[in-house]
C-alpha positions as CSV (number, residue, x, y, z in Angstrom):
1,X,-16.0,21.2,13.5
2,X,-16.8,18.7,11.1
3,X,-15.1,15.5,12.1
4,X,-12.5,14.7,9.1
5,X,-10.3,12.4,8.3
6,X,-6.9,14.2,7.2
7,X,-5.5,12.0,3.8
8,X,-1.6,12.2,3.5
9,X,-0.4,10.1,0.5
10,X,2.4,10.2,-1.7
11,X,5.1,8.4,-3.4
12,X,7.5,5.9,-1.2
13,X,10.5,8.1,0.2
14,X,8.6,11.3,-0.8
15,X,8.8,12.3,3.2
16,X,5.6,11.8,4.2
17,X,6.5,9.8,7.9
18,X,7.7,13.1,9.3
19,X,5.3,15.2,8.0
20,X,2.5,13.1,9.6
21,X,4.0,12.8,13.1
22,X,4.3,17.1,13.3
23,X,0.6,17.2,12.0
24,X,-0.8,14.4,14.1
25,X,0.9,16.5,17.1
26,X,-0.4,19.9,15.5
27,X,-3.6,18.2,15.7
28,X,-3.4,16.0,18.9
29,X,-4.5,13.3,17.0
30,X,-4.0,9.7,16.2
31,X,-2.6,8.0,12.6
32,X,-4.2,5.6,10.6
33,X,-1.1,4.0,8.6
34,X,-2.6,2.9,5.1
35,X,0.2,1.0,3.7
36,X,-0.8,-2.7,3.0
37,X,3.6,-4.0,4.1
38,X,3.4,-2.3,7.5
39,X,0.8,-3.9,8.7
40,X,3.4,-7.3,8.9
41,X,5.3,-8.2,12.0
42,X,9.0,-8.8,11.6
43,X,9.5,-6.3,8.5
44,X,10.3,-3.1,10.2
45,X,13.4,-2.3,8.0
46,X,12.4,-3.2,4.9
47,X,8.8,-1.6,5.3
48,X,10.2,1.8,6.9
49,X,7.7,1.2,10.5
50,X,7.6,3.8,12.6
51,X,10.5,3.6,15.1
52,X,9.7,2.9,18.4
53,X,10.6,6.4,19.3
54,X,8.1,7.8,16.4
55,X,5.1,5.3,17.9
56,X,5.7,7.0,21.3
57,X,5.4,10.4,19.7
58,X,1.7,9.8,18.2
59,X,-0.5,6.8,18.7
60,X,-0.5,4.5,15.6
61,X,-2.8,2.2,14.3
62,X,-2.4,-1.1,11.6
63,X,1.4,-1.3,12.5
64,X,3.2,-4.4,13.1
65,X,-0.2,-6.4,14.3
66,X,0.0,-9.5,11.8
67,X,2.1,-12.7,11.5
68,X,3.7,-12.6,7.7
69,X,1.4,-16.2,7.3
70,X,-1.9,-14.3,7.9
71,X,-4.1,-13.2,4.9
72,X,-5.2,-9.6,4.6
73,X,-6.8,-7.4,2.1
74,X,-8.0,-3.8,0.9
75,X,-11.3,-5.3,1.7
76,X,-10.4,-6.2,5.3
77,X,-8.5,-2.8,6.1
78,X,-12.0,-1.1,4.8
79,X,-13.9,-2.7,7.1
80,X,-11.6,-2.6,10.2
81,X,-10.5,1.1,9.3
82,X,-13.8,2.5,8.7
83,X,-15.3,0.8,12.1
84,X,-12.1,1.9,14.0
85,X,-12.8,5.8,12.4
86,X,-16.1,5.5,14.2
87,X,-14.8,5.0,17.4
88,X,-12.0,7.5,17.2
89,X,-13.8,10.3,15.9
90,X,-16.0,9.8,19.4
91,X,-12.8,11.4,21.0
92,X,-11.1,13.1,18.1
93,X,-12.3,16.3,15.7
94,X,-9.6,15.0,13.2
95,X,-7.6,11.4,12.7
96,X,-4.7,11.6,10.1
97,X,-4.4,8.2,7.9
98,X,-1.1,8.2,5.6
99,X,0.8,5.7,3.7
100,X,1.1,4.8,0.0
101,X,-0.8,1.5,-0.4
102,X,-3.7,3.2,-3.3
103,X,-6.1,0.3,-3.0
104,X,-6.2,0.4,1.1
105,X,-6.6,4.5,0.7
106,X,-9.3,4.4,-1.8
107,X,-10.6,1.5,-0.2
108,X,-11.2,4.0,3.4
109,X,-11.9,7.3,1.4
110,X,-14.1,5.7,-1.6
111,X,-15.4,2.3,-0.5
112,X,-14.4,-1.1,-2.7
113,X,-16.8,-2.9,-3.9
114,X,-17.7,-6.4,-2.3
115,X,-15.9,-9.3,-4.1
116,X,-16.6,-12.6,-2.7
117,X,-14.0,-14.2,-0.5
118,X,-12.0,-16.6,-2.3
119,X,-11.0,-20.1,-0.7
120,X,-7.6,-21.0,0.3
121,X,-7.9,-23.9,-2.3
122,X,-8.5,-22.1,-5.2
123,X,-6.0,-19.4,-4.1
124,X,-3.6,-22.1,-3.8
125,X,-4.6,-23.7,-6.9
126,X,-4.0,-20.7,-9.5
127,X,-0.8,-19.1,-8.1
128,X,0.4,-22.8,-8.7
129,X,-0.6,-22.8,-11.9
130,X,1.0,-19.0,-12.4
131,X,4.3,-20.6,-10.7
132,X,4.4,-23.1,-13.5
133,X,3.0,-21.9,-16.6
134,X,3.9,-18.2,-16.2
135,X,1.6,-15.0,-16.5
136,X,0.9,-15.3,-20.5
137,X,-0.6,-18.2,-19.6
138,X,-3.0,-16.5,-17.3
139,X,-3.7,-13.5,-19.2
140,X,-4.8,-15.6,-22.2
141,X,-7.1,-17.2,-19.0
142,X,-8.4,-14.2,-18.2
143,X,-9.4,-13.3,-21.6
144,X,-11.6,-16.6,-22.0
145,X,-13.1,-16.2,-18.7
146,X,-13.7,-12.1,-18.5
147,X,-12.8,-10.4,-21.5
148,X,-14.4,-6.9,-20.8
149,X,-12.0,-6.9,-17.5
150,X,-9.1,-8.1,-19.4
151,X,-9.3,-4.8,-21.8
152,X,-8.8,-2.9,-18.4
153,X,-6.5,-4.3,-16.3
154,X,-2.8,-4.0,-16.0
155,X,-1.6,-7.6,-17.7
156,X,1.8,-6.7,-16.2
157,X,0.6,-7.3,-12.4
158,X,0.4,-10.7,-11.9
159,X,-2.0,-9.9,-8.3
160,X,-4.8,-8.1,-10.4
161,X,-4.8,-11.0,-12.9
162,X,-4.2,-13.8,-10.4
163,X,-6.9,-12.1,-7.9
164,X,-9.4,-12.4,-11.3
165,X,-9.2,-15.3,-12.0
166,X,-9.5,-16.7,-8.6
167,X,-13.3,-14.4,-8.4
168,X,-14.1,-16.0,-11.6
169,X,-13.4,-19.4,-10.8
170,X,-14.9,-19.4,-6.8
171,X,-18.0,-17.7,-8.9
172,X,-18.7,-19.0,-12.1
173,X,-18.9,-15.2,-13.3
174,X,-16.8,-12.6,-14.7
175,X,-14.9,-10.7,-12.2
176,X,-16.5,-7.6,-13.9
177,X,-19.6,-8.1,-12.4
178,X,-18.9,-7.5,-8.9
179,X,-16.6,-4.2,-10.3
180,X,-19.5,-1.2,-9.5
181,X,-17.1,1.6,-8.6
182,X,-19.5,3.6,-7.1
183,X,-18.8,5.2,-4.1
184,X,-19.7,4.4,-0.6
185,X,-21.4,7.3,1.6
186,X,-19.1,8.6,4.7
187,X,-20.1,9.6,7.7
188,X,-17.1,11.9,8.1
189,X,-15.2,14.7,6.3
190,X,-12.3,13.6,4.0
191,X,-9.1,16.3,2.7
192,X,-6.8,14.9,0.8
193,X,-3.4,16.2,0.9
194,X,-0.8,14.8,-1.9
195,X,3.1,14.7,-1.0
196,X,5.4,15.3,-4.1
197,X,8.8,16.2,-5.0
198,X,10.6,16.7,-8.6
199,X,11.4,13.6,-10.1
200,X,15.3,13.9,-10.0
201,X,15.3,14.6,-6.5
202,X,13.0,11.7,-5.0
203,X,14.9,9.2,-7.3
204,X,17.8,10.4,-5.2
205,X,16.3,10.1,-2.0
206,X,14.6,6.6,-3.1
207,X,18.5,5.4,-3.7
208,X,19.9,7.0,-0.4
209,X,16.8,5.2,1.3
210,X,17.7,1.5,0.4
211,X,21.4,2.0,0.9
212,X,20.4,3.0,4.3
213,X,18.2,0.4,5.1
214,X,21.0,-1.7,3.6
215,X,23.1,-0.3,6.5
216,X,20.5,-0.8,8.8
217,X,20.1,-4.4,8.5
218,X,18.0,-5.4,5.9
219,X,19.8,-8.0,4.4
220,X,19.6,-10.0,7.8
221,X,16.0,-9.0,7.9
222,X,15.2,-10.6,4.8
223,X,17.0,-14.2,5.8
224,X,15.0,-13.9,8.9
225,X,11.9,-14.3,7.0
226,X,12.7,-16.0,3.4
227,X,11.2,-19.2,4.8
228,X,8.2,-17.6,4.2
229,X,8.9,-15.9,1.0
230,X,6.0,-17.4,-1.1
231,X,3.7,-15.6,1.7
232,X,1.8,-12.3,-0.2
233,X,3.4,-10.4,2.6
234,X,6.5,-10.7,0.7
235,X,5.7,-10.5,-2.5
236,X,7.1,-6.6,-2.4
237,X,10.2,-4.5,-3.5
238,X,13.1,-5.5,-1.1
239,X,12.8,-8.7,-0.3
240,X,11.9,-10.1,-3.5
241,X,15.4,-8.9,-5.1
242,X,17.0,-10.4,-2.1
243,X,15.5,-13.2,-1.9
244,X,16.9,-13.9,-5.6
245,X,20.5,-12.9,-4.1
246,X,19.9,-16.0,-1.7
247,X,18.8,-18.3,-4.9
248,X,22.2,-17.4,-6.8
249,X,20.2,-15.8,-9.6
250,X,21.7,-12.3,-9.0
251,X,24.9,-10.9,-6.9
252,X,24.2,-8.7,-3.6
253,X,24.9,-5.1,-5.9
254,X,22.7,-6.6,-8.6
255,X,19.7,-6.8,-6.0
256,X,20.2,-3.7,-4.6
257,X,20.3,-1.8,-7.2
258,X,17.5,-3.7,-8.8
259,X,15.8,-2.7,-5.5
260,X,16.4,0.8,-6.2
261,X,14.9,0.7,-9.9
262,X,11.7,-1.2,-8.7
263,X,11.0,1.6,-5.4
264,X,11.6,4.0,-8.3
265,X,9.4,2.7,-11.0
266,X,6.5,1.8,-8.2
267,X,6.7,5.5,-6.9
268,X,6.0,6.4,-10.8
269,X,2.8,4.0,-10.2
270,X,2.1,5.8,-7.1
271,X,2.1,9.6,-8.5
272,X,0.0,8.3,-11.4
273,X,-2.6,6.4,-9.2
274,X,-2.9,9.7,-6.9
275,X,-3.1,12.1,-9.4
276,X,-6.4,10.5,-11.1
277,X,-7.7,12.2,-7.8
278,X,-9.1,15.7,-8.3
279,X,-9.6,15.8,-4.8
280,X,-6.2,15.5,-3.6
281,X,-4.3,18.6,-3.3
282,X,-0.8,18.8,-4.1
283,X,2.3,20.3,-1.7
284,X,6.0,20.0,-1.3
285,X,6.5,18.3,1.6
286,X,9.0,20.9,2.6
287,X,6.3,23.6,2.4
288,X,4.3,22.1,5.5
289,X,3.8,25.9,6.6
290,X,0.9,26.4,3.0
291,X,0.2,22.4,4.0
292,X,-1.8,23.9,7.2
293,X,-3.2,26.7,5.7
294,X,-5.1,24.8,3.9
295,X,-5.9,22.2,6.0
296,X,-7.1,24.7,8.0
297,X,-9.0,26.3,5.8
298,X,-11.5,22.9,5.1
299,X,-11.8,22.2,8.4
């Protein structure tokens, strides 16, 4: 057997936590979690973490293992994940790596390409400058500095434009120039597996999802951790909303429901991102009985 690395991605809420634990213990082997929130200590509500129960079930790997203070990227995951793969697939025919973070997937399946490392002073220095003069601001930036990347990216997502600009100025070149997207060479099998339900019906379980992490504590979860709210590791849905409910700038119902709307319009951005992927092959994750004949089938 080839040794492969099993690929289950999908849209947040789609299902795919309980999918993975049966196949992981179809498979008697470990799972990779690729979602860039998880990684964080102290954010198991918001972040849906395995429970302690599901950890026992099937050995997990980049859970819970960093402070929310403690920089980390798609570059690092590649890197860790990849050397981690080697080591496991020493034991293991097949490893299992799910989660819904696109960069940190394409990142172990694809390779990124190698960006410099920018300082903490000049990160600190332009997401001041985005905290006072606003994204226009830094789009118009971006233009002067890189206007072939600035055709491309999304000037919506503050990150990609912030994380631009920061390249450009640690460089003194266009972030462009360190974009090659080609793709690294593997030394294991990849199948891709894509987790999706109709629209109407994961909106639904999206909303039942954060009233139930509602229930389960998330609101005190989040004033655990606002002091370090201007951390990346909280720049994501759920605690941003309710971190505005602590300002005064919304009610409680206003940020959950905005909650809702942004885990909904993000799992849009999911779907869309996965299904630029010819490799990935699509399955209800109710129909986990076709799921392994086709896994299966590649291996």
């Amino acid at each position: 057997m080839n040794k492969t690395l099993i690929v289950l991605s999908g849209p947040t809420g789609v299902g795919k936590t309980e999918l993975s634990l049966r196949l992981a213990e179809y498979y008697n082997c470990p799972i990779l979690s690729a979602d860039s929130r998880q990684l964080y200590r102290d954010l198991p509500i918001g972040t849906a973490a395995p429970t302690v129960e599901q950890l026992a079930r099937v050995p997990h790997y980049f859970v819970a293992r960093l402070g929310l203070e403690e920089y980390y990227s798609a570059a690092c995951y590649e890197e860790e994940a990849v050397r981690l793969l080697d080591e496991l697939f020493v034991v293991h025919d097949v490893v299992l790596m799910t989660g819904g973070s696109m960069m940190y997937i394409d990142a172990v399946c694809k390779g990124i390409d190698e960006i410099p490392t920018v300082s903490e002073e000049v990160r600190k220095e332009v997401v001041e400058w985005y905290e006072r003069e606003g994204l226009s601001v830094l789009c118009e930036e971006l233009k002067r500095l890189d206007p072939m990347y600035y055709t491309q990216v999304d000037l919506k997502n503050p990150k990609r434009v912030i994380h631009a600009i920061e390249i450009c100025r640690m460089t003194g070149k266009p972030y462009s120039e360190f974009r090659t997207n080609k793709a690294k060479p593997r030394s294991f099998h990849i199948i891709k597996i894509g987790l999706n339900r109709e629209r109407e019906e994961l909106y639904a379980r999206i909303n039942a999802r954060v009233d139930a992490m509602m229930q389960d504590g998330l609101l005190e979860e989040a004033r655990k951790v606002y002091s370090f709210r201007n951390y990346n590791s909280l720049n994501t849905v759920g605690y941003k909303e309710l971190f505005a409910y602590f300002d005064g700038i919304m009610t409680l119902e206003q940020a959950i429901e905005k909650i809702k709307r942004n885990t909904r319009v993000y799992s849009r951005k999911q779907v869309t991102w996965f299904k630029r992927d010819a490799d990935v092959m699509w399955f209800s994750p109710d129909n986990e009985k076709a799921i392994l004949r086709y896994l299966n089938s590649r291996l």
